[in-house]
Structures are given as C-alpha cells and as structure tokens.
PLY file of the C-alpha trace (Angstrom):
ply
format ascii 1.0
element vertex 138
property float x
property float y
property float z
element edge 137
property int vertex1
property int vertex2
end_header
-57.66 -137.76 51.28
-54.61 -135.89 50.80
-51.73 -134.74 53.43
-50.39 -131.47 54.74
-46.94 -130.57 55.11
-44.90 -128.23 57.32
-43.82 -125.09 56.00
-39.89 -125.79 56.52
-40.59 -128.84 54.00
-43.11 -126.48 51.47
-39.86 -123.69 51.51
-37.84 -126.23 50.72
-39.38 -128.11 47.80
-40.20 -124.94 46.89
-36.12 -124.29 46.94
-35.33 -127.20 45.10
-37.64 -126.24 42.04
-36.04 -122.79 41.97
-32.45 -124.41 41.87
-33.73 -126.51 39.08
-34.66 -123.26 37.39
-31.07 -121.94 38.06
-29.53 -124.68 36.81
-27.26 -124.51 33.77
-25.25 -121.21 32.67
-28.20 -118.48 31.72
-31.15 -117.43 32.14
-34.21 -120.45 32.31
-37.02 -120.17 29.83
-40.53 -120.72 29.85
-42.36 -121.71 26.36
-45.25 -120.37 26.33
-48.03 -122.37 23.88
-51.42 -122.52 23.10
-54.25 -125.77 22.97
-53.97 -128.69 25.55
-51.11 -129.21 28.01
-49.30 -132.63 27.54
-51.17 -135.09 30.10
-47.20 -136.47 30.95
-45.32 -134.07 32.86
-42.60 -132.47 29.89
-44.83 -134.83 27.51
-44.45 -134.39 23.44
-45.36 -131.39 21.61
-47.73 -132.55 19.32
-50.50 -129.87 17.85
-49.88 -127.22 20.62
-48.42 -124.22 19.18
-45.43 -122.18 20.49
-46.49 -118.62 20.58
-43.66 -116.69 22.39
-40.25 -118.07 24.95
-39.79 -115.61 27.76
-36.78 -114.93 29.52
-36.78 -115.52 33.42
-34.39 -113.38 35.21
-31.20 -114.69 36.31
-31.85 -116.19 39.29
-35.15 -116.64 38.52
-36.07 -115.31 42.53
-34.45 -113.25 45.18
-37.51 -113.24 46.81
-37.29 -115.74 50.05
-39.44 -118.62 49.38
-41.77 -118.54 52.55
-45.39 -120.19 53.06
-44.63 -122.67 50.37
-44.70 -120.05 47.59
-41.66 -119.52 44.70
-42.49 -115.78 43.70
-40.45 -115.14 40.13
-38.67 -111.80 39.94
-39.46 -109.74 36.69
-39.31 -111.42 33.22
-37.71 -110.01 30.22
-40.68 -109.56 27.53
-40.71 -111.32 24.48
-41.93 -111.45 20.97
-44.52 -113.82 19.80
-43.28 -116.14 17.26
-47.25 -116.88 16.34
-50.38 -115.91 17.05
-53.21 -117.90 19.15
-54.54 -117.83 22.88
-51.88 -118.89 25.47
-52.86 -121.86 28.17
-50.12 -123.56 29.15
-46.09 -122.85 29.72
-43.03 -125.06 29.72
-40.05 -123.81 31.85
-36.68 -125.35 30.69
-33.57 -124.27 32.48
-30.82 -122.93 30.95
-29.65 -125.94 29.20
-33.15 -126.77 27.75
-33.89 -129.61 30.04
-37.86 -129.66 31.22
-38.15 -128.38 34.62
-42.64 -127.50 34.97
-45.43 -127.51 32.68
-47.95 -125.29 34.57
-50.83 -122.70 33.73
-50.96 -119.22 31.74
-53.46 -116.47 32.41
-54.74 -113.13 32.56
-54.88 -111.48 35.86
-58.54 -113.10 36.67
-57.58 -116.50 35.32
-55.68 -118.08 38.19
-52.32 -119.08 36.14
-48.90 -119.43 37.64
-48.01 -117.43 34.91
-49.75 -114.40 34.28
-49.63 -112.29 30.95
-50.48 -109.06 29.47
-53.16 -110.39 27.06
-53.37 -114.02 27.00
-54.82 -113.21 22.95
-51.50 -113.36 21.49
-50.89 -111.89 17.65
-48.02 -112.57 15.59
-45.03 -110.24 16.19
-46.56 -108.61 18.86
-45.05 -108.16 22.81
-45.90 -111.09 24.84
-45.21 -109.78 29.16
-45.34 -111.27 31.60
-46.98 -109.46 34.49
-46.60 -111.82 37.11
-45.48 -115.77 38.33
-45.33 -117.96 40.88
-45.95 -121.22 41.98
-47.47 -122.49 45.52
-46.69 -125.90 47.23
-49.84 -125.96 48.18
-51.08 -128.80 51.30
-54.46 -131.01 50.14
0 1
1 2
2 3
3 4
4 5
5 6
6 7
7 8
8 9
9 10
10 11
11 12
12 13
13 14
14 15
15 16
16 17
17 18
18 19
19 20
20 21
21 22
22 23
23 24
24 25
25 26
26 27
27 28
28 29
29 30
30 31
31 32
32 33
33 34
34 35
35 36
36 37
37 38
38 39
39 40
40 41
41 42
42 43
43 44
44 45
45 46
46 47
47 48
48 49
49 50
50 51
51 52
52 53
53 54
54 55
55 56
56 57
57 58
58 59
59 60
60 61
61 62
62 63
63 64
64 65
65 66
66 67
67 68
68 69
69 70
70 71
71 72
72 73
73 74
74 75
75 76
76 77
77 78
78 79
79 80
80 81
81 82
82 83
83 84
84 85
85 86
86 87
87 88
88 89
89 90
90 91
91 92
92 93
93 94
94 95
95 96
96 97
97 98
98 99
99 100
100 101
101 102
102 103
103 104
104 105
105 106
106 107
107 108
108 109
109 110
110 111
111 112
112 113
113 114
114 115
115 116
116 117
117 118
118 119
119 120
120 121
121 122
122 123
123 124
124 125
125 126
126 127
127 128
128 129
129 130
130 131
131 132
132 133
133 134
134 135
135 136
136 137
C-alpha cells in the first residue's frame, strides 16, 4: 500500500525538482529519444536514439507549483537531429547533469511531455505543446 502526502510537502518536492531544473547558468534541456527508457533512473544510452534536445525556458516555471503539480512555461522548438517515434525524455540542467527521465506523448497519450507529432522525421520541427509533472499521492 502506498502513502499520501500533504500538499505543503507535494509543492515543495515539487520546488526542489524545479530548482534542480534551474540549476547551472542557462536554460535546462530535455533529450528527447525514441525505443525503451533506461530501467535506472539517468541509466546508459544504449540503442535509444536521440531525435531532437528542446530548450526549456529560463526558469523553466513561473507558474506557482500548487496541488503537487510543476507546470513548465513554453519551450523553445527544436530541430530533430533524426527521425523515429519519441517515448521517453531526459531533462539535464544547464550544466548537463541528469535531473528526470519521464514520458513523451501526443495530446491523448498521457506524457509529461507532450509534442506536436510524436512521429518525428529528420530535420523537421519537433514542439513541444505542453509539460508538467505531478507529485502524485498512491
């Protein structure tokens, strides 16, 4: 059985990730690839491919963090770097230094990160269209 936390203690893990992503001089990143996440969290690249790296803004929120939710302000768009169908993003702070691995979608699909067109071709604009992530109580 899992445990439920207040929403002052939600906010403020929810705070602490957001610093993370603020960390370092820059904007934060998020990698976006395709195939299987890494099973570790920030675990080796291996055959995943890296299809596009987006831009967070800088902070990457001025949205107050309420009801356990981090709401990302707009992202710069991107170009992909290959083609292939995105799953899975890695945000790195400014410095490079792992911060999340968490899920990329299409509107319907339920991702943190949601894109455009999760069918991404070679050269073409990756956008974001929306992001967030949820402390969520089991």
């Amino acid at each position: 059985m899992g445990f439920s936390l207040n929403d002052v203690v939600r906010n403020a893990r929810m705070q602490a990730v957001a610093d993370a992503i603020n960390s370092g001089t820059g904007p934060a990143t998020i990698e976006i690839y395709d195939g299987v996440r890494p099973a570790t969290k920030g675990g080796a690249i291996t055959d995943q491919v890296l299809l596009a790296t987006v831009l967070f803004a800088d902070p990457c929120t001025t949205t107050p963090i309420a009801d356990g939710a981090l709401t990302f302000d707009a992202f710069s768009p991107a170009t992909a770097v290959a083609g292939g169908s995105a799953t899975w993003g890695r945000i790195k702070n400014a410095d490079g230094m792992f911060i999340a691995d968490i899920d990329v979608s299409e509107v319907a699909g339920g991702g943190q990160l949601v894109l455009n067109a999760t069918s991404i071709v070679l050269n073409a604009t990756v956008e974001v269209t929306a992001g967030s992530i949820l402390d969520g109580n089991v």
